[in-house]
GULOKOL-770349 format. One record per residue (C-alpha): residue number from 1; x, y, z. Coordinates in steps of 0.5 Angstrom, whole numbers. Each point is the difference from the previous one (the first is absolute). Example, Ala and Ser with C-alpha at 12.3 -4.5 7.8 and 13.67 -1.06 7.14 Angstrom:
  resi     xx     yy     zz
     1     25     -9     16
     2      2      7     -2
//
This chain:
  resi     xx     yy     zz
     1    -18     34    -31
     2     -2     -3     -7
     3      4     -5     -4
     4      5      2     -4
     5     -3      1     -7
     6      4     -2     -7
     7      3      6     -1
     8      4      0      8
     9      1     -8      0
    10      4      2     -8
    11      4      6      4
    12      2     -4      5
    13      3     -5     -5
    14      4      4     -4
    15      2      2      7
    16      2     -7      1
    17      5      0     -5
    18      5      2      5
    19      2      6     -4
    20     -2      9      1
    21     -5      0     -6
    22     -2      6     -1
    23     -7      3      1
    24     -2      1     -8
    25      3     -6     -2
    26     -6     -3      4
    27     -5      4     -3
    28      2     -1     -7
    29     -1     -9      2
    30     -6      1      3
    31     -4      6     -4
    32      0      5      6
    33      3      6      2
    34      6      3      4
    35     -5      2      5
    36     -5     -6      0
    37      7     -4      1
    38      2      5      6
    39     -7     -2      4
    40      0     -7     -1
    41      8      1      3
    42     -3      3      5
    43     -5     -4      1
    44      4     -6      1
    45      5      3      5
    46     -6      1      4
    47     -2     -7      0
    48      7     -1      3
    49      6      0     -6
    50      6      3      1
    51      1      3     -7
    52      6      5     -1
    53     -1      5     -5
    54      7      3     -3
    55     -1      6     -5
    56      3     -1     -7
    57      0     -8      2
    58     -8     -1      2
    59     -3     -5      5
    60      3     -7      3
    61     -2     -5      5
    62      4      1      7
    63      1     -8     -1
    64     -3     -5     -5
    65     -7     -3      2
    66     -2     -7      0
    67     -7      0     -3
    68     -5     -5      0
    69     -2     -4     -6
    70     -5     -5      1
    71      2     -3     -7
    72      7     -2      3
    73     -3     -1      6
    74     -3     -5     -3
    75      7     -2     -4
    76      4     -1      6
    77     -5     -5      4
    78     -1     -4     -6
    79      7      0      0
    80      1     -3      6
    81     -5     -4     -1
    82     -5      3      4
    83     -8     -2     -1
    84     -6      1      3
    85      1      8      1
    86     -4      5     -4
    87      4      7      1
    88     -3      8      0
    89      4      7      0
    90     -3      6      1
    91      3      7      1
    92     -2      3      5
    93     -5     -4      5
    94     -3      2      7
    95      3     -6      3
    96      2     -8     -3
    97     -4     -3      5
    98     -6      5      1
    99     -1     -2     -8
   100      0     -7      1
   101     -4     -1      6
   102     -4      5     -3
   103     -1     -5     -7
   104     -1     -5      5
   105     -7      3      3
   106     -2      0     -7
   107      2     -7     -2
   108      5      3     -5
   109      7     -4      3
   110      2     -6     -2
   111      5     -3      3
   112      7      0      0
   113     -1      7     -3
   114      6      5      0
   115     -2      8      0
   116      7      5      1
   117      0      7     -2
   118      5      6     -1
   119     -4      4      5
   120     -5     -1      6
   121     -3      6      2
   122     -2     -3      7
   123      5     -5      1
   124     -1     -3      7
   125      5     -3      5
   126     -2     -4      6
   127     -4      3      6
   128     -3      6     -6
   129      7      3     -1
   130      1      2     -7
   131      6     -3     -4
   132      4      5     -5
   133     -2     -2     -6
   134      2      5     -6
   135      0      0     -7
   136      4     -6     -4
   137      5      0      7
   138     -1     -7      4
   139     -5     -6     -1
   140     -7      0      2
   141     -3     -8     -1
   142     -6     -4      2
   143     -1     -7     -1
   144     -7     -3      1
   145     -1     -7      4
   146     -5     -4      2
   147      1     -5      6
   148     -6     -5      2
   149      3     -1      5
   150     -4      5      4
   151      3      7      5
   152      4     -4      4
   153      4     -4     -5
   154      3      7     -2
   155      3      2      6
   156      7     -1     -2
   157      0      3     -8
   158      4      6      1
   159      6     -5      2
   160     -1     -3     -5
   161      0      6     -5
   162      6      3      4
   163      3     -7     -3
   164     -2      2     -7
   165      3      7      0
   166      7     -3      4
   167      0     -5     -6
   168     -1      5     -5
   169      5      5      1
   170      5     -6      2
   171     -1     -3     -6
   172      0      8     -5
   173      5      4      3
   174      4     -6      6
   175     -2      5      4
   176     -1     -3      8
   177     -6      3      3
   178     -2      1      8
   179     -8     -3      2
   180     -3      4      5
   181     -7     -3      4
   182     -5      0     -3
   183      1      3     -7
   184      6      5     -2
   185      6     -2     -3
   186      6      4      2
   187      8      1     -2
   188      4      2      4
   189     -6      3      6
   190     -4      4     -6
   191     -5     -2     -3
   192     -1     -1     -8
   193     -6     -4      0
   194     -6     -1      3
   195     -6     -5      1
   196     -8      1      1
   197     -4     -7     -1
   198     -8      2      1
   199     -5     -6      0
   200     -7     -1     -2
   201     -4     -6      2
   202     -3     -4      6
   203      4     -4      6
   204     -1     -6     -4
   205     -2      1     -6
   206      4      3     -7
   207      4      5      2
   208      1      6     -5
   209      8      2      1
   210      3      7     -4
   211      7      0      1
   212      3      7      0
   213      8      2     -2
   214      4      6      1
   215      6      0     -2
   216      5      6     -1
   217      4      0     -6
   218      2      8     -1
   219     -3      5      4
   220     -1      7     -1
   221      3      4      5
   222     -7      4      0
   223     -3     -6      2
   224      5     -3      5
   225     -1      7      5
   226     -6     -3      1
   227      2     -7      2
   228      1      0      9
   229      4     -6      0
   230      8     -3     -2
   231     -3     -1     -7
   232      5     -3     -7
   233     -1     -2     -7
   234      3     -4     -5
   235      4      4     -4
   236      4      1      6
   237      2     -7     -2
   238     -1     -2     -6
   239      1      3     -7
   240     -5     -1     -6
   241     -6     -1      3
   242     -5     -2     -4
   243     -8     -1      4
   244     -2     -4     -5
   245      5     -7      1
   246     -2      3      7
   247     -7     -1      0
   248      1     -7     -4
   249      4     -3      4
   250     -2      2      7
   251     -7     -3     -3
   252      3     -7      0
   253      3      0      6
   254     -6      2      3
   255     -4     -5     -3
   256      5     -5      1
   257     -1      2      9
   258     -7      0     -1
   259      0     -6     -3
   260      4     -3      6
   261     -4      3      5
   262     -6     -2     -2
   263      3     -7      0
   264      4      0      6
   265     -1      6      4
   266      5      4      3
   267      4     -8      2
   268      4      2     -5
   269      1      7      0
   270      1      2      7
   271      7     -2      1
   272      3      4     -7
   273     -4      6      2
   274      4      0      7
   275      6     -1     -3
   276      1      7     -3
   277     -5      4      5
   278      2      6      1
   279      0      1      8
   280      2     -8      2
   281      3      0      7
   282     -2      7      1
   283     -4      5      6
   284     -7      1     -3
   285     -6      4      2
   286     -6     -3     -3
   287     -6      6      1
   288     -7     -1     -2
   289     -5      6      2
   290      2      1      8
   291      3     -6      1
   292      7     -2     -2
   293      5     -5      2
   294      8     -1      0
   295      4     -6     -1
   296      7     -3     -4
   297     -4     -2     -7
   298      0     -7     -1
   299     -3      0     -8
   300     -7     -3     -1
   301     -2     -7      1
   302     -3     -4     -6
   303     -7      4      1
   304      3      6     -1
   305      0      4      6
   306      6      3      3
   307      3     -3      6
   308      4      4      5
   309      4     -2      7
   310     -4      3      6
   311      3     -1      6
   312      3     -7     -1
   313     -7     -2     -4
   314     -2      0     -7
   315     -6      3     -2
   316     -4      0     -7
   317     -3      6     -3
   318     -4      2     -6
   319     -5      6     -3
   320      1      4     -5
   321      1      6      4
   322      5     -1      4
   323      7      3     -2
   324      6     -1      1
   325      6      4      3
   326      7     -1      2
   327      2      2      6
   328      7      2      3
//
């Protein structure tokens, strides 16, 4: 699918106004046709819109979009006395953190870099699955960091990104999110966001880290038929969304545990994410290929792995592949 071109993205801001704007309106603005302005509708509704079409009143938006700007990006952050961070938007993209590991194979990444789109094509979730990311719906963002600290040093990041979304969304909306071991972020068990940190590097020298965040702000229901798990957005919780604060504050707050991990590790951080775990004192499964253990879950330890109470004992787990179910 190719980005939108000049005449989509004009389209959908006038969709945007909030109010039926009929289809020769929007000819008259852009120079076009009825039928050049109905195809582009269409094209639209393919990408994942959900546009109404209502005779003798035109076209609307089933709800206001929050759009990208890098130039309010850019606002926000200084605002909030952010430094150090360059921004990009694109429209529609194969996948945040695939362009920026790709850049980073390249030599064209720099560091605290931040890449978000309206839309990925392949956006990816952990162990290869797909994450729903339709046109102008949710947040899709990567941040580039460098830690020299070598591989092992980046063992626990995805708690500390965690921490960063949590501190976000309290911090916007007041809104108490649950974590879940070892990067998704839940209300009420369903899933609004989700973390996938890829590294680059050697065990003892820089390592290169792309960290990736998927957040549901409005899903399509065209989109959410494809999601196989208790999933939520923010919209159920919060009015008057808008993606630019967003990515501008989540930003900060990120660099703010990044800064802190890289100082301090997890020492800090540990307890904070055990607070709001959501399956403390709970029956889990831990399964990582044909292997899979049960135990009352215990939170992490100050490295990050997870800890679950097996007959009487407690055991330390780690790995990227290992999920986690709560068991009745």
């Amino acid at each position: 699918m190719k980005a939108p071109d000049g005449n989509k993205l004009a389209i959908l801001h006038a969709l945007n106004q909030g109010d039926f704007i009929s289809g020769q309106a929007i000819g008259e603005q852009l120079g076009i046709s009825r039928a050049a302005v109905g195809k582009h509708i269409t094209s639209l509704q393919e990408m994942g819109l959900d546009i109404y079409k209502v005779n003798g009143k035109g076209y609307r938006l089933s709800r206001p979009l929050s759009l990208l700007e890098q130039s309010d990006i850019e606002v926000a952050y200084q605002q909030l006395d952010g430094a150090g961070c360059e921004f990009e938007v694109q429209p529609i993209i194969d996948s945040t953190n695939t362009e920026l590991m790709r850049r980073l194979q390249q030599g064209k990444v720099h560091n605290n870099s931040v890449l978000v789109a309206e839309m990925q094509k392949q956006g990816k979730g952990r162990r290869g699955r797909v994450w729903q990311s339709p046109f102008a719906a949710n947040l899709y963002y990567s941040y580039y960091w460098r830690l020299d600290d070598g591989m092992h040093a980046a063992m626990g990041l995805s708690i500390a990104v965690g921490l960063a979304v949590y501190d976000s969304l309290k911090a916007l909306y007041d809104l108490d999110v649950q974590l879940k071991w070892p990067n998704d972020v839940l209300v009420n068990g369903r899933k609004l966001a989700g973390v996938l940190v890829e590294l680059d590097g050697t065990a003892e020298g820089p390592c290169h880290l792309v960290i990736g965040i998927g957040l549901n702000v409005a899903m399509p229901q065209t989109s959410a038929d494809n999601i196989d798990q208790p999933w939520c957005d923010l919209s159920e919780f919060c009015d008057d969304i808008n993606k630019n604060q967003l990515v501008a504050v989540l930003t900060c707050f990120l660099q703010k545990r990044l800064a802190q991990y890289q100082q301090q590790g997890l020492q800090g951080m540990y307890q904070q994410w055990n607070n709001v775990h959501a399956f403390a004192g709970q029956c889990v499964e831990l399964s990582s290929g044909t292997s899979s253990w049960r135990g009352i879950c215990e939170g992490i330890d100050e490295q990050g792995a997870v800890v679950l109470r097996v007959d009487g004992q407690s055991k330390r787990y780690f790995g990227g592949e290992i999920s986690l179910r709560v068991k009745s």
